[in-house]
C-alpha positions as CSV (number, residue, x, y, z in Angstrom):
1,X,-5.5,-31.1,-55.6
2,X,-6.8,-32.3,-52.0
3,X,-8.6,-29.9,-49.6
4,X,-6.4,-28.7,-46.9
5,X,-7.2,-30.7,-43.9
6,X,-8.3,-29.2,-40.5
7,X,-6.9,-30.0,-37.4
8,X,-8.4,-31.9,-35.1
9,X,-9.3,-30.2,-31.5
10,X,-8.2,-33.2,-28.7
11,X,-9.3,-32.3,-25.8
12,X,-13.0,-30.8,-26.2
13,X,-14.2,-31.5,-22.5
14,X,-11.0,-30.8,-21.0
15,X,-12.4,-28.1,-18.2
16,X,-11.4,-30.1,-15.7
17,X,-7.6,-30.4,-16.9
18,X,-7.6,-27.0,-17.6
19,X,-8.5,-26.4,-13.6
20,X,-6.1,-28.3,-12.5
21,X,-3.3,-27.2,-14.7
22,X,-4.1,-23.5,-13.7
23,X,-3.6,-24.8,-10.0
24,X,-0.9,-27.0,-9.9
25,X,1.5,-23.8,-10.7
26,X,0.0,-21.5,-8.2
27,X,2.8,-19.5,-6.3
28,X,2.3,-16.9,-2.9
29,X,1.0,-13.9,-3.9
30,X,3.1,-10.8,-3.7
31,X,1.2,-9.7,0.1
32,X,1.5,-13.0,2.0
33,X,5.6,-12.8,0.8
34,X,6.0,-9.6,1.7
35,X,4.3,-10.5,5.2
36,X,7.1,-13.2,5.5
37,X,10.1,-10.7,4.7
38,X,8.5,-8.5,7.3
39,X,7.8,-11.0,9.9
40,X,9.4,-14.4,9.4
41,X,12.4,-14.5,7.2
42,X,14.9,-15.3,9.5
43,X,12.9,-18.4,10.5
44,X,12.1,-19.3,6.9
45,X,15.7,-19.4,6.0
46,X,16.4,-21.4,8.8
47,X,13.8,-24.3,8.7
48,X,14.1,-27.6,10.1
49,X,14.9,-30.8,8.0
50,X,11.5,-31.9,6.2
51,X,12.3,-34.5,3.9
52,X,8.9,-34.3,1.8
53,X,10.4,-30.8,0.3
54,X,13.7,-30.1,-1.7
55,X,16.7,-30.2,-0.8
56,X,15.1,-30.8,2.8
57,X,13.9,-27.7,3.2
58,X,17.4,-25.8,3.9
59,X,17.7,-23.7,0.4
60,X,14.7,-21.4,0.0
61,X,14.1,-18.4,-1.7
62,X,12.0,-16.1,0.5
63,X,11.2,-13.3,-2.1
64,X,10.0,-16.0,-5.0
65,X,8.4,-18.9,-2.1
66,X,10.6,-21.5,-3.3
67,X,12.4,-24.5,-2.4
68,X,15.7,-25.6,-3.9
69,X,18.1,-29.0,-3.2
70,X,21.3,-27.1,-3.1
71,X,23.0,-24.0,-2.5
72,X,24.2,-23.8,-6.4
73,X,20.8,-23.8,-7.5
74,X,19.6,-21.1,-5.4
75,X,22.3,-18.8,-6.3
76,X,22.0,-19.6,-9.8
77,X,18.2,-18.6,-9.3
78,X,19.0,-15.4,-7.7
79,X,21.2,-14.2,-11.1
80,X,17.7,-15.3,-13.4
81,X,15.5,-13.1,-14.5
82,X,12.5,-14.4,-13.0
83,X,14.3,-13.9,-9.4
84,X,15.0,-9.9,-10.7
85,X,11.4,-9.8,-11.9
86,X,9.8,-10.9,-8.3
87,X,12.4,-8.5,-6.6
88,X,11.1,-5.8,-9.1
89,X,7.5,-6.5,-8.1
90,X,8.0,-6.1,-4.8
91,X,9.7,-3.0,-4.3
92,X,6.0,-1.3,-4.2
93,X,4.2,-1.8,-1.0
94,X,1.7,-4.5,-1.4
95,X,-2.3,-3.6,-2.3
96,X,-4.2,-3.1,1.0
97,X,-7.7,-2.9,2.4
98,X,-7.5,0.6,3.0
99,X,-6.1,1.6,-0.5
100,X,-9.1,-0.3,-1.5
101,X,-11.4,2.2,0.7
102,X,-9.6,4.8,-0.9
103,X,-10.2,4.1,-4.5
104,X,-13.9,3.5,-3.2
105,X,-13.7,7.3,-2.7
106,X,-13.4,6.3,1.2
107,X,-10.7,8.7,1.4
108,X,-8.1,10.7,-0.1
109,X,-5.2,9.1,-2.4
110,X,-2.1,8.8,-1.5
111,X,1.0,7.3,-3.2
112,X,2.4,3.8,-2.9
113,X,5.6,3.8,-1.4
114,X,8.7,2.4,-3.2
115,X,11.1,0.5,-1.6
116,X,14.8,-1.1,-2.3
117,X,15.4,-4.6,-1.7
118,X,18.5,-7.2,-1.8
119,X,18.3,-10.5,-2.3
120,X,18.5,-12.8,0.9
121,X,21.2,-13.3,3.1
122,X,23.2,-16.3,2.9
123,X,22.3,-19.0,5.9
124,X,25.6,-18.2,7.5
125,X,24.9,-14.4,7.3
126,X,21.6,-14.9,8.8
127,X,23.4,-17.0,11.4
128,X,25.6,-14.1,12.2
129,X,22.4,-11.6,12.5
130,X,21.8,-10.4,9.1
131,X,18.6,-9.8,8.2
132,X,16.5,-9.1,5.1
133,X,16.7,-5.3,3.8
134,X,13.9,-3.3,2.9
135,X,14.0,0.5,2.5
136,X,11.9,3.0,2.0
137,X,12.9,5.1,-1.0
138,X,11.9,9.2,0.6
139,X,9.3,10.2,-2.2
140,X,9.5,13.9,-3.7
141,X,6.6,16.5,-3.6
142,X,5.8,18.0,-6.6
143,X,6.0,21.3,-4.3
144,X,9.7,20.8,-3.7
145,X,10.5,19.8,-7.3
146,X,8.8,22.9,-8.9
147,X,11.3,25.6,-7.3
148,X,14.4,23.9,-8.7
149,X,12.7,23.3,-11.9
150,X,11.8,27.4,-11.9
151,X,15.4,27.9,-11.0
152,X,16.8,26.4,-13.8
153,X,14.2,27.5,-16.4
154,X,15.6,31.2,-15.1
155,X,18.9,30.7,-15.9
156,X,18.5,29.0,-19.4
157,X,16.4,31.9,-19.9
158,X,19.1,34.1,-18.7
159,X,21.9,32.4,-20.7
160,X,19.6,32.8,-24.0
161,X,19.1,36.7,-23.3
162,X,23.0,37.3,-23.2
């Protein structure tokens, strides 16, 4: 019988690939997108012809910060998951300085705020005026929840005496 054979590692020194690999894949993070919902969507829908970028720079995706050649592929990218993934992510408000203060013990804590989005408007909708949602979802204080919660505790507690 013959030894079992190890495998052979290839790339021993390969730091320098690994760098660059890491790189090369590097999206926006979720803040600077957020930033360009707020303040630039319209005009990042509407972009003028670059020929160094896909499909010339007319079919991007504002909430993932990518370019596409047609229209088909970017509405087949808005039905994929990772498309539903990035709109998840952003539905909390992005990580700021002062929430950093704050869990520095510069402050007092307060909650993030959620938020509902929609996927993009179509170029012709944002040619007619529509413009990227985003909504504030009204939070619930524990103080408001608690009365209703005591209110029905009661009545089960009523229904179980009877």
């Amino acid at each position: 019988m013959g030894m079992v054979q190890k495998r052979k590692k290839m790339h021993y020194g390969d730091t320098h690939l690994q760098r660059r690999w890491r790189v090369r894949n590097r999206r926006r993070d979720l803040d600077q997108i957020d930033e360009d919902m707020r303040n630039r969507s319209a005009e990042l829908i509407n972009q003028n012809v670059d020929l160094d970028k896909p499909g010339f720079a007319q079919f991007y995706c504002v909430h993932c910060a990518k370019y596409f050649i047609d229209d088909t592929a970017m509405q087949a990218h808005f039905r994929t998951k990772v498309h539903k993934r990035r709109l998840k992510a952003l539905e909390t408000e992005p990580y700021t300085i002062e929430e950093s203060e704050r869990a520095a013990g510069r402050g007092s804590f307060v909650q993030a705020k959620k938020r509902t989005l929609e996927t993009q408007p179509t170029k012709e909708e944002v040619i007619a005026g529509k413009r990227i949602k985003v909504e504030e979802i009204p939070s619930t204080s524990d103080a408001d929840a608690t009365p209703s919660t005591s209110k029905a505790k009661r009545k089960k507690a009523e229904k179980m005496e009877t």
